[in-house]
VOGU-3710 file (C-alpha; in Angstrom, 3 decimals, decimal comma):
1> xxxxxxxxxx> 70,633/14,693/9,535  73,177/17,502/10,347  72,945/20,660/8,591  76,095/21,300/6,282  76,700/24,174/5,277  78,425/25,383/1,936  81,375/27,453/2,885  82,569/30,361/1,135  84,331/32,402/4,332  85,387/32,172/7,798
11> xxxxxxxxxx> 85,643/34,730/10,305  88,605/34,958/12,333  89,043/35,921/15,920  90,202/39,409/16,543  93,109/39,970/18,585  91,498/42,677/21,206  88,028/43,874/21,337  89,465/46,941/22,684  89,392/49,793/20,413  92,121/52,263/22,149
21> xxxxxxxxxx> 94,460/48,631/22,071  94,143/48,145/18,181  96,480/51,103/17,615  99,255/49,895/19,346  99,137/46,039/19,016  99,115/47,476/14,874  102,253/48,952/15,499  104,008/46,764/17,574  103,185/43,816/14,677  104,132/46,614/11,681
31> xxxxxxxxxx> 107,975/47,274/13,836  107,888/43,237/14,072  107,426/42,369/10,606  109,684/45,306/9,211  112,430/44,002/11,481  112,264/40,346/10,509  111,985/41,471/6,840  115,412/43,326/7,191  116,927/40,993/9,526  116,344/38,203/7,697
41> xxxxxxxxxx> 116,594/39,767/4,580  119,938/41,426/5,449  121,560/37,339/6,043  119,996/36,357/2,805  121,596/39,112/0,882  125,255/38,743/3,136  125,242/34,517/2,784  124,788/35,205/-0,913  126,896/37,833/-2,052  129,997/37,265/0,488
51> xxxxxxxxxx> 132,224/34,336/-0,549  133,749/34,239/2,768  130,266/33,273/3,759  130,226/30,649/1,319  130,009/27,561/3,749  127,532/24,459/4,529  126,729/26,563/8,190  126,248/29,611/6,121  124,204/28,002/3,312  121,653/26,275/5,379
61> xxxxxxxxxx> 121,146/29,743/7,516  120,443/31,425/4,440  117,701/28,970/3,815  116,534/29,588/7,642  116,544/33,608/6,719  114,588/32,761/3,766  112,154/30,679/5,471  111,762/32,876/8,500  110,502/35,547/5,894  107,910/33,555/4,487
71> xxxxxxxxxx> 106,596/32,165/7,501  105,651/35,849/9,437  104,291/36,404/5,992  101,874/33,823/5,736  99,808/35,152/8,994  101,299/38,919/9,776  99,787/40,674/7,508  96,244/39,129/7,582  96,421/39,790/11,286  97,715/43,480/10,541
81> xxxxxxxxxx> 94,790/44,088/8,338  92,149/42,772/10,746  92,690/44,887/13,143  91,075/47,775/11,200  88,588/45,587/9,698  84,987/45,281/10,217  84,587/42,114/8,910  87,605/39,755/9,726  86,851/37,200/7,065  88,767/34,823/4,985
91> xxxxxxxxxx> 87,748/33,259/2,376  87,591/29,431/2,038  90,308/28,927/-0,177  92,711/31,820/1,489  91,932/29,938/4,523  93,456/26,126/3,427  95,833/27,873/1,625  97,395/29,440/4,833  96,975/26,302/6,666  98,688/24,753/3,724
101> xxxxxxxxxx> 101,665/27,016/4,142  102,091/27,698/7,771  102,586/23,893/7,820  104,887/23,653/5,075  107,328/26,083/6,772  106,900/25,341/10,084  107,716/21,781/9,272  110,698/22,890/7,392  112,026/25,018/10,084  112,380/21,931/11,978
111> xxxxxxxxxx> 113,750/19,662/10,017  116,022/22,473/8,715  117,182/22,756/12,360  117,863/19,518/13,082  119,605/19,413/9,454  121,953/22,226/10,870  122,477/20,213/14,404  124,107/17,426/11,751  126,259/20,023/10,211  127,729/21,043/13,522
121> xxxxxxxxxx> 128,432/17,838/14,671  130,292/16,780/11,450  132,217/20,554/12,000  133,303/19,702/15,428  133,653/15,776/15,268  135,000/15,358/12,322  136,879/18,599/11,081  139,405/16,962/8,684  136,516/15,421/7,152  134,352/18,144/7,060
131> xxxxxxxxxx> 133,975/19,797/3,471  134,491/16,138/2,128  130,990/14,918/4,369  129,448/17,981/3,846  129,890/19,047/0,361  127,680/21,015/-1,662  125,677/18,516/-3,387  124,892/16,651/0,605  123,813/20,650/1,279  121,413/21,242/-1,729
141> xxxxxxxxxx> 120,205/17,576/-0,771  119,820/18,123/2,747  117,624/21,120/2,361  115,787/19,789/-0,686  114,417/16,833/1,633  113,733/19,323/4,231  111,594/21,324/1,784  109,974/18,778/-0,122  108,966/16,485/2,715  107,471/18,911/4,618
151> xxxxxxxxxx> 105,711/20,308/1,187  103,643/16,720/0,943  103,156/16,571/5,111  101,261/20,167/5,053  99,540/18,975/1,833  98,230/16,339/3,594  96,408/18,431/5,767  95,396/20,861/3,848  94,091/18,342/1,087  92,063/16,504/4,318
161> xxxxxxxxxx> 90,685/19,399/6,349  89,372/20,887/2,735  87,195/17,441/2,446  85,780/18,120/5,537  81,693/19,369/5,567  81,357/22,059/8,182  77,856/22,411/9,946  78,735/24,731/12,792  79,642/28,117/13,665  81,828/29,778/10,839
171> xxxxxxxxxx> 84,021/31,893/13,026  87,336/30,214/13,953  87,967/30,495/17,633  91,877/31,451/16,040  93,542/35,017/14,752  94,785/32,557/11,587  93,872/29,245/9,936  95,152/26,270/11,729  93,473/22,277/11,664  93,095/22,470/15,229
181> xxxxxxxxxx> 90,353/25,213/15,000  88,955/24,403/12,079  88,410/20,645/13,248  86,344/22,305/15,868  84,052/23,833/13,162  83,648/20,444/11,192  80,647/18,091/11,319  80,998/14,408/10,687  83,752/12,015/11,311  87,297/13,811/11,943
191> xxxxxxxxxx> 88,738/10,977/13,657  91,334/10,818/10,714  92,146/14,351/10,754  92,926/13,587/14,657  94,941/10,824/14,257  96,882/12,598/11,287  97,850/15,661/13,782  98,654/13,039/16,599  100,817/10,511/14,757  102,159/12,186/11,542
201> xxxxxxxxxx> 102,700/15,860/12,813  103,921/14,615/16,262  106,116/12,005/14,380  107,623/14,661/12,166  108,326/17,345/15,439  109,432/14,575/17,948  111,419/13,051/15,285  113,322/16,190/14,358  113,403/17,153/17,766  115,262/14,419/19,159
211> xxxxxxxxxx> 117,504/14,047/15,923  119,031/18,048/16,681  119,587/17,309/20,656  121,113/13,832/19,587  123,908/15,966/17,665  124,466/18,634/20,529  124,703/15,393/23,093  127,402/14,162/20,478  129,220/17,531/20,750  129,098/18,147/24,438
221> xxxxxxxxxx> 130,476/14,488/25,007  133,045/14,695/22,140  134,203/18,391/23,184  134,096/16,803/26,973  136,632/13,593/26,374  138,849/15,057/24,162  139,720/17,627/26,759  140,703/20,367/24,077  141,765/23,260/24,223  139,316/26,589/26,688
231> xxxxxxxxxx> 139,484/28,424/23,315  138,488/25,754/20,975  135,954/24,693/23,731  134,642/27,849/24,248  134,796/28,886/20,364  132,911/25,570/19,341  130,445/26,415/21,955  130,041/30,039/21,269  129,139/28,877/17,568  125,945/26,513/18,819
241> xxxxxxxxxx> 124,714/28,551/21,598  123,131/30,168/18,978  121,981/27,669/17,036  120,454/26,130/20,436  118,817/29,018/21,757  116,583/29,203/18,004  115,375/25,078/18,739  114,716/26,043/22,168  112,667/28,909/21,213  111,374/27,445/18,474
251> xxxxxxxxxx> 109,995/24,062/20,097  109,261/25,762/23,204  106,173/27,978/21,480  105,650/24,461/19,541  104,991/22,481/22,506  102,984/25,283/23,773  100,347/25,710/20,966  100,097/21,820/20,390  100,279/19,896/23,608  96,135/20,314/24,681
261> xxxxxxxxxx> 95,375/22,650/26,855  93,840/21,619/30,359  91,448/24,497/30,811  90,302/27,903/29,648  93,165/30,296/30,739  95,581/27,984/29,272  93,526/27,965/25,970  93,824/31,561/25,655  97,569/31,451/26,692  97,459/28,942/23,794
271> xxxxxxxxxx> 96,367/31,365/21,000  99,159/34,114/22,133  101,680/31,697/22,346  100,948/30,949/18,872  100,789/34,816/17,765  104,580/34,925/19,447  105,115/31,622/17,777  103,991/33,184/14,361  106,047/36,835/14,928  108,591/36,873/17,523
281> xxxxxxxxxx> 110,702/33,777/16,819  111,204/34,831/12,776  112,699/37,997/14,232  114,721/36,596/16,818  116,529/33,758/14,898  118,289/36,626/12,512  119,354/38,523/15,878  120,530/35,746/17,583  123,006/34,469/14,997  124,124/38,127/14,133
291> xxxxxxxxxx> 125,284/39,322/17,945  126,749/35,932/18,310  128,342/35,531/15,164  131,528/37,515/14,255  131,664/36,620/10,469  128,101/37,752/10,030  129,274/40,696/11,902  131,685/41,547/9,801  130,156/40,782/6,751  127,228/42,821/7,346
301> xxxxxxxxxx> 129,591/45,557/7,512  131,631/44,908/4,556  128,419/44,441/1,972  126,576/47,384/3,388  128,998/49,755/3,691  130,203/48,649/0,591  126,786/49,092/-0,831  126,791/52,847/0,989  130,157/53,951/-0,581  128,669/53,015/-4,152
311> xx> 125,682/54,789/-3,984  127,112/57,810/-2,402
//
């Protein structure tokens, strides 16, 4: 008979056990997360207030911005706070609750991705028939679908790892709550739990993988035989470089922190990979689309220096 135990915490993994390191790596997150705030925060409040901004490609970015925010949330300041902390606990519930929404994001940000790989394809392709394919009510239902199914995917987890009896070691080999980990702690049958990250979470990421780099193969053969134009070649291609280089960040730090590991240095290259995955990536996408993107550009400076002249 296994011993279960009744869990009220778990301890988390602390980043360093180097005292002189905690400093820094606390500042370097702080300048991280106040960046992606005001990056991301600074497209949300520009996609919403300029109507020259007031597009599908806009729309959906300000739903990336919005998302990007949330997601850094969810871990960053938890790992912030432990670095300073004696005891780097979490309680039970905190813990499935994070799982719960570092899931539900991260599974948005892909299908929200691939959902703006469609958009750019219909922009390009079909330009006559643009607003008419992508009005507003295909937008709001787009990203509705995006958000909802990926609500009920991370609820699936969360609702089967909290089932689970754990008999072993409380302290999660992790600097945040993840199944992965926590399946390690869990005594009994987690075969299901397995099967559910294997086939339903690889379903959902291959699936809106291969969806986003089905539209860019549409729009490199379509811009390709229809021989247009260098500047309309080069202008449709300036506008999804960017978009390509935030799925090939993105899914590279994915396929990093999910595909198993094949021994111990690549374990702990695992976990860091999923601290970059976590930070870096939320504060890159608003960067990315704002040095290659001349309408945020400008718009930035039109609301903000309007914004400065009215309060001066």
């Amino acid at each position: 008979m296994e011993n279960v135990t009744t869990v009220d915490e778990f301890l988390l993994l602390e980043l360093t056990s180097n005292q002189e390191l905690q400093p820094i790596i606390f500042m370097t997150l702080l300048v991280v997360y106040i960046i992606d705030l005001f990056g991301n925060g600074s497209i949300l409040v520009v996609v919403t207030s300029e109507p020259r901004l007031y597009s599908p490609m806009y729309f959906f970015l300000g739903n990336l911005s919005c998302l990007d925010i949330c997601y850094s949330s969810v871990t960053l300041p938890m790992l912030m706070a432990n670095l300073f902390s004696t005891h780097k606990a979490i309680s039970f519930l905190g813990c499935i609750s994070q799982l719960h929404f570092f899931h539900f994001l991260g599974g948005t940000e892909a299908l929200l991705l691939a959902v703006m790989g469609f958009d750019r394809f219909v922009a390009i392709c079909y330009p006559l028939r643009y607003t008419v394919i992508m009005n507003l009510w295909v937008c709001i239902l787009l990203a509705a679908v995006a958000w909802i199914t990926s609500f009920f995917y991370a609820l699936m987890h969360s609702v089967m790892t909290a089932r689970l009896n754990f008999c072993h070691s409380l302290k999660l080999s992790y600097f945040f709550c993840d199944v992965k980990p926590l399946l390690e702690l869990a005594c009994g049958d987690i075969r299901l739990n397995r099967w559910l990250i294997f086939i339903v979470t690889g379903s959902l990421s291959m699936a809106a993988c291969f969806l986003t780099l089905l539209s860019y193969f549409y729009i490199i053969t379509f811009l390709l035989l229809k021989h247009q134009s260098c500047h309309m070649l080069h202008k449709a291609l300036s506008t999804c470089a960017s978009h390509f280089m935030v799925v090939s960040l993105f899914y590279g730090t994915v396929g990093l922190t999910y595909i198993p590991p094949a021994s111990a240095t690549s374990v702990i290259q695992e976990k860091y990979v999923a601290v970059i995955h976590t930070t870096v990536t939320s504060v890159l996408n608003p960067l990315i689309y704002t040095l290659r993107n001349k309408e945020v550009k400008l718009a930035l400076r039109r609301v903000f220096g309007r914004k400065w002249k009215l309060s001066v």
